[in-house]
Each structure stands twice: as C-alpha cells, then as structure tokens.
C-alpha positions as CSV (number, residue, x, y, z in Angstrom):
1,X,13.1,30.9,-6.8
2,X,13.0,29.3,-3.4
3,X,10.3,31.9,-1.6
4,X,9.8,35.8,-1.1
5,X,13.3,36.0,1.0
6,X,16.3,33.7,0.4
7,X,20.1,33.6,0.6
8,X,22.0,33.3,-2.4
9,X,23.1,29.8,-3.2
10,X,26.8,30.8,-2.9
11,X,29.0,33.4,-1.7
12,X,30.5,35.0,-4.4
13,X,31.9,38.3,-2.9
14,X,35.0,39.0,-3.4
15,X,37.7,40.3,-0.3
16,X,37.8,43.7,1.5
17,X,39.2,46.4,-0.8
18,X,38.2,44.4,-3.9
19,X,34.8,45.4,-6.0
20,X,32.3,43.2,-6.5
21,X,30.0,43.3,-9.8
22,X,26.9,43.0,-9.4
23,X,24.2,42.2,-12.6
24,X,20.4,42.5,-12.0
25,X,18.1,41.6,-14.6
26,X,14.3,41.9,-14.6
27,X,11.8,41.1,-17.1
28,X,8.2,40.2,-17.1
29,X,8.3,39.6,-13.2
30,X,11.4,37.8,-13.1
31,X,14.8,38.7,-11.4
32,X,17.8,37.0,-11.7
33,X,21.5,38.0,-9.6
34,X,24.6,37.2,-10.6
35,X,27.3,38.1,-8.5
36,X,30.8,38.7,-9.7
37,X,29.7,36.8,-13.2
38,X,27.9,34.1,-12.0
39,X,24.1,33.5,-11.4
40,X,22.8,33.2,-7.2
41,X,19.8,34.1,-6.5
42,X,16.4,34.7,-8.5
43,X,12.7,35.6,-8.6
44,X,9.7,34.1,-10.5
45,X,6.6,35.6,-10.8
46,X,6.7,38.8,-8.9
47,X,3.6,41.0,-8.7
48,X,5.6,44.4,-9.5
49,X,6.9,44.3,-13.3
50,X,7.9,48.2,-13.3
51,X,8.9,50.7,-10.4
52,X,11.5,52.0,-8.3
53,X,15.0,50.5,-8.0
54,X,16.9,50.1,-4.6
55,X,20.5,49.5,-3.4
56,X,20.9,49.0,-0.1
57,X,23.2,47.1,2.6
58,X,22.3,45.0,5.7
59,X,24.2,46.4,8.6
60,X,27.1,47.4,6.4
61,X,28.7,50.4,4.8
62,X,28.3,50.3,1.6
63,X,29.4,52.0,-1.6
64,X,28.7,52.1,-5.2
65,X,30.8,53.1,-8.8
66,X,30.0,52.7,-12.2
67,X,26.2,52.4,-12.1
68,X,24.6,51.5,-15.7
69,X,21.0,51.2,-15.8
70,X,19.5,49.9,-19.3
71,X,15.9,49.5,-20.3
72,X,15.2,46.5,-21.8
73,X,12.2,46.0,-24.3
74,X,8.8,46.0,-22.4
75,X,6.7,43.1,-22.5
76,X,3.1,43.6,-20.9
77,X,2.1,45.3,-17.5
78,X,-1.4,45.8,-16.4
79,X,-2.0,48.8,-14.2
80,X,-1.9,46.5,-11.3
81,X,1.7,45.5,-11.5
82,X,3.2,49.4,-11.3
83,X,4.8,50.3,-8.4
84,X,2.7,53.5,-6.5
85,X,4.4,56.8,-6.9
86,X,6.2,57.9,-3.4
C-alpha cells in the first residue's frame, strides 16, 4: 500500500532448508501477502484485475511444492483491466 514497489514490512522467512508459505490473494485490484501466516505486504487499486500469474526470485534459486491456485468469485472487470495475451 506504500507505492508500486515496496519491501515487506517484516521478514518473515523462515531458515535455509525450511519452507516458507506463501498466501496471495487478489480481488477487485487488491493484493495482499502473507508470509508464513501473517500479512506483509499489499496492493490497492491496481489497474490489472485478471491475467497471468508469476513466481519468480531476485538473484536466488528458487523452488516451489504444493501449488494451489483457487478462483475466487469475480467481481467486475472492464476490458481495460485484462492483462494482453503473450
């Protein structure tokens, strides 16, 4: 909620050789992060409501287990707020 890029608001990663869980949830142009069960980081009023989905590390190797994507109900999307096919 602080701008387009910010860090979370605490580090809540857990040590080397531990997993970390991760929640994402986006609605209506809002995101929310928790990390590890508790909230970090957000987004309010972001231009692109439905699209593409990306995990990704900065500098790091990364890996990933027991992905589970649910669709929650829609609520309204103009044309305008679709992310363009790649």
């Amino acid at each position: 909620p602080r701008g387009t890029r910010s860090k979370s608001i605490e580090n809540r990663c857990l040590p080397r050789g531990q997993w970390n869980t991760y929640d994402v949830v986006a609605v209506d142009g809002v995101v929310k992060l928790s990390v590890n069960g508790k909230f970090v980081n957000g987004l309010a009023k972001s231009t692109q409501k439905k699209g593409y989905l990306c995990m990704e590390s900065e500098g790091a190797e990364i890996h990933f287990r027991n992905i589970k994507i649910m669709e929650l109900p829609p609520g309204v999307t103009s044309p305008d707020q679709i992310a363009p096919e790649l």
